[in-house]
N, C-alpha and C positions, 0 to 999 in steps of 0.2 A: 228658520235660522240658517244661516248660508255658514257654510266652513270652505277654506281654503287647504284642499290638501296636498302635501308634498310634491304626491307624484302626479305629472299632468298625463297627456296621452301620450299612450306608447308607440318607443319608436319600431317600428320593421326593421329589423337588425337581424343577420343572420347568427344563430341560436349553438352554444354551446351547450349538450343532454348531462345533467347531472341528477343521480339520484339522492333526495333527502328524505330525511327523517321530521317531523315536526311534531310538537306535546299537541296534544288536540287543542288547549288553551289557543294557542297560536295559529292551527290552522282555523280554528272557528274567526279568531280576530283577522282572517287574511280575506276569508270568504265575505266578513262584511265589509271590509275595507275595498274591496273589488266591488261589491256592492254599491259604498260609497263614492267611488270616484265612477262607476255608470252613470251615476244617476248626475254628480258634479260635471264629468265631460261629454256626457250625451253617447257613453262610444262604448256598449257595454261591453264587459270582462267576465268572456266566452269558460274561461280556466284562469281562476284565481292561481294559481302557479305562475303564472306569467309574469307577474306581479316581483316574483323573490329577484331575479335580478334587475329589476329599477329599483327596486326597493335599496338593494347591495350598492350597489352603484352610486346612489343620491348619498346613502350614510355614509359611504367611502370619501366620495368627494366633501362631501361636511365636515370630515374628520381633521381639524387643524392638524395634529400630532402626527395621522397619518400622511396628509399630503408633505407635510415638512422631511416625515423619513423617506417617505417614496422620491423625493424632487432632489434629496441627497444623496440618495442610492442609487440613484437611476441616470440622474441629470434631464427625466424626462417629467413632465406634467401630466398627473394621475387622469384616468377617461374622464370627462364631464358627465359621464350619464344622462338619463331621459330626465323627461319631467319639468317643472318649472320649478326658480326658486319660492322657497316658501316661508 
């Protein structure tokens, strides 16, 4: 069975260091997800960590409600983040 997922390959983008917290529920779903898209784009995911900001990124830019406050608050067009659409 083939799945299309969200995030495609990641871009080399210079990296802002933030520490998080995660329920282990979540990190276990992150570590196969990272899993999932190696084996989907051939490019595998060294640190499932890498993952939380395309991850942030993709849901941001999907957010109808948020792109409309961000594009009135700003006058600017929220990042497009990695990934493919999906």
């Amino acid at each position: 069975m083939s799945i299309k997922l969200k995030l495609g390959p990641l871009a080399d983008d210079r990296p802002v260091k933030l520490t998080i917290e995660l329920q282990a529920p979540v990190h276990r779903d992150l570590v196969a997800y990272a899993e999932a898209l190696g084996r989907e784009t051939g490019q595998a995911v060294s640190d499932p960590a890498k993952l939380i900001g395309p991850m942030l990124a993709r849901f941001m830019v999907t957010d109808r409600a948020f792109r409309k406050a961000h594009k009135q608050g700003s006058g600017e067009r929220p990042h497009s983040g990695s990934g493919s659409a999906g």
